[in-house]
N, C-alpha and C positions, 0 to 999 in steps of 0.2 A: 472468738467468743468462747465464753469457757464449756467444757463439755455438761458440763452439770445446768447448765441455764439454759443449752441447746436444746436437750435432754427432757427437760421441765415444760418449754416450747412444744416440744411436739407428744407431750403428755395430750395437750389441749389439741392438735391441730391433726394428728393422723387419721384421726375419723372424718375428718372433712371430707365432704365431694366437691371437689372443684372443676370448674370449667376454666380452661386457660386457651386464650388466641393471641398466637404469632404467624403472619402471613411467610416469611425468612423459615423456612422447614431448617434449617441445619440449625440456628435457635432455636429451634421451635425444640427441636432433638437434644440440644447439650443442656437448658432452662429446664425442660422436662427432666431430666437425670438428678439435675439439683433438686427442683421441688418434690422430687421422688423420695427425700428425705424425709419431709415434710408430712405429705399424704400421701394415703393408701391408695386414693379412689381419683384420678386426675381425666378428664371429657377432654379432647384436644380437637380444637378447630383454627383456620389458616384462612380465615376469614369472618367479618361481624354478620354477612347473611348467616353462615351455616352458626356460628355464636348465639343468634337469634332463637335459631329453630331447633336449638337444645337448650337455651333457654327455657320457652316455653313450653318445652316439653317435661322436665327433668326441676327438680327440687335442688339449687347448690346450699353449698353453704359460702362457697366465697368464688369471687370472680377474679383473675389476673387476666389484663389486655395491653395488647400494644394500641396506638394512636393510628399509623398511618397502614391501612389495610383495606385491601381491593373489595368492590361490592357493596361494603357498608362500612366505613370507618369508625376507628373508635371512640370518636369524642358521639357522633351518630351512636353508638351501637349504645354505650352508656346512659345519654338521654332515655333512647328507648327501655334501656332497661330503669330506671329509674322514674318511669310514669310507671310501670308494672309494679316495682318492687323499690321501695326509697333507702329500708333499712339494711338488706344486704350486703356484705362489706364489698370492696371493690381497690383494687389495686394494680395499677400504673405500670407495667415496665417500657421502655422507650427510648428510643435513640436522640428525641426530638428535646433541645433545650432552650425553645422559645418560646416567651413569657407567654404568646397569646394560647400558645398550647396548654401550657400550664395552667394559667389562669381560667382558661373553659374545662379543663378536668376539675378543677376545685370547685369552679361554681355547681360541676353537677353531682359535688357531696362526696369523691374519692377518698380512699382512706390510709393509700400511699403512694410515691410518685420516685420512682425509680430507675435514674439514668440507667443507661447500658452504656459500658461493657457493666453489671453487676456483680456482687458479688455472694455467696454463703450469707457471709455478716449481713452484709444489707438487708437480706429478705429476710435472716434471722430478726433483726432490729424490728423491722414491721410488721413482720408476724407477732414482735411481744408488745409492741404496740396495739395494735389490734387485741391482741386478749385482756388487755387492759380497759381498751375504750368499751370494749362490748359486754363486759367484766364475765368473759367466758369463765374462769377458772370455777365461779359461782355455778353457771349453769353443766358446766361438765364434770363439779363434783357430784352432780343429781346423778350421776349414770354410773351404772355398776358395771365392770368390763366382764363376760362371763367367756368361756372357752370355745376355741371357734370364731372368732370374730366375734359372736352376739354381744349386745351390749342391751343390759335395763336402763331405761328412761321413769327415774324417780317421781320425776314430774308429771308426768302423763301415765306413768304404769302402762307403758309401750316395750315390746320387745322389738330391737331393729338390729339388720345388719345392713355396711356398706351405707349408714344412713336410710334404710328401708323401712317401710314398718311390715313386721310380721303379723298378717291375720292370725289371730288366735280365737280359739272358742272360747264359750265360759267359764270352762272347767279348767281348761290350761291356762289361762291368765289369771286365774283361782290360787291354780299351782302354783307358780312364777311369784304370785303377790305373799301366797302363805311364806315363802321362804327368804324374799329379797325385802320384805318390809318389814320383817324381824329380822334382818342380818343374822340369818340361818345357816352352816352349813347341810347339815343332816337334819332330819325326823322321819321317827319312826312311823311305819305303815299303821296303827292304829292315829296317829295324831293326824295324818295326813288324812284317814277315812272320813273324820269326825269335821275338819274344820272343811272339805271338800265339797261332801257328800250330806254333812248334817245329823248321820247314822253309822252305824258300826255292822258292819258284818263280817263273816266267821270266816270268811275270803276274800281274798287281794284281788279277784280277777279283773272287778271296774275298773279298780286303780290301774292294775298291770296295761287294764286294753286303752286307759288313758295316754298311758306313757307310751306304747309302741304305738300307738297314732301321731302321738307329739314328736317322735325319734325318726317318722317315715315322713314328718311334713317342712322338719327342718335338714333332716338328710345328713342327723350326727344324733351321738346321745348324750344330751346336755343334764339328762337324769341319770347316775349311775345307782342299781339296784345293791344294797348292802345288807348279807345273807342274812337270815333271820332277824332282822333290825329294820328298816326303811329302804330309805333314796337319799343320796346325797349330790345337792347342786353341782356342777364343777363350772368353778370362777377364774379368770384367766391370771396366772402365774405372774407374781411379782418378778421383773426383770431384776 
């Protein structure tokens, strides 16, 4: 695959959390290296009980499973998750090339189905398939990458990282919104008072003890102070 299409792939797909299950630990290890291209954030279980109960613990955004796996097998573990959840994508790796396997992975809505031994390409292929069918490129041009991992959620006016949502008070998501909804980088400490606060005073201190709140609950500072002039965003660096 060409690097630039790879490249474009996992524009869309590094912020994913994924939960992946292979019973086969020494797959489980060299699949995991590969999809490590892919995503940042990968949940690893070696069986569809323990698949289950991170399931329903844990928000994914995509599922990769094998079929034949101890305790609760895959075509099982898939049903169940699909009375839960119908719309999350869900993709296939497997040793198994009989039809009746196949054919009971499709019936329960799969969204790719991937002999082993596989390959790069292959998952590449159904990874750009998938941002297609779910027309991701739409929903993850809503999101601003900012420094640090964090990312703004256009659509929701959510700050998240790792897929998380960050609690924010009223004032910090005040903040966040005055500068990421006007594609901002900078403004100055009086524009920041006024659209904030509603009022102007003759001191920065509200704002300053905003921002070291906000820098002690993210545990980085996503606001850099610029000397007699404002605060300037910082947004994650064009590769």
């Amino acid at each position: 695959m060409h690097s630039d299409k790879l490249k474009n792939i996992i524009t869309y797909t590094k912020n994913f959390n994924v939960l992946y299950i292979e019973d086969n630990l020494d797959v489980q290890f060299q699949t995991n290296k590969m999809l490590s291209s892919f995503f940042k954030k990968i949940e690893l279980a070696d069986n569809g009980k323990i698949a289950l109960d991170l399931f329903n613990k844990e928000c994914f955004d995509l599922i990769i499973t094998d079929i034949k796996m101890p305790l609760v097998d895959g075509i099982s573990f898939i049903e169940t998750v699909r009375i839960k959840n119908k719309k999350i994508p869900i993709i296939v790796l497997s040793a198994h090339d009989d039809k009746e396997y196949f054919m009971k992975t499709i019936n329960e809505g799969i969204d790719g189905y991937i002999l082993k031994p596989y390959t790069l390409e292959q998952i590449s292929e159904t990874l750009n398939k998938l941002i297609e069918k779910y027309d991701l490129r739409k929903k993850y041009d809503n999101r601003v990458r900012l420094k640090y991992g964090f990312v703004w959620d256009k659509t929701t006016n959510q700050l998240l990282k790792n897929n998380e949502i960050i609690k924010l008070s009223k004032y910090e998501k005040n903040l966040f919104e005055l500068f990421l909804l006007t594609n901002c980088v900078s403004k100055t400490y009086d524009e920041i008072e006024y659209n904030l606060f509603n009022n102007y005073e003759d001191n920065t201190k509200r704002l300053r003890n905003l921002i070291t709140r906000l820098k002690l609950k993210l545990n980085c500072d996503l606001f850099e102070a610029v000397y007699s002039f404002g605060y300037t965003l910082k947004y994650e660096e064009e590769e």
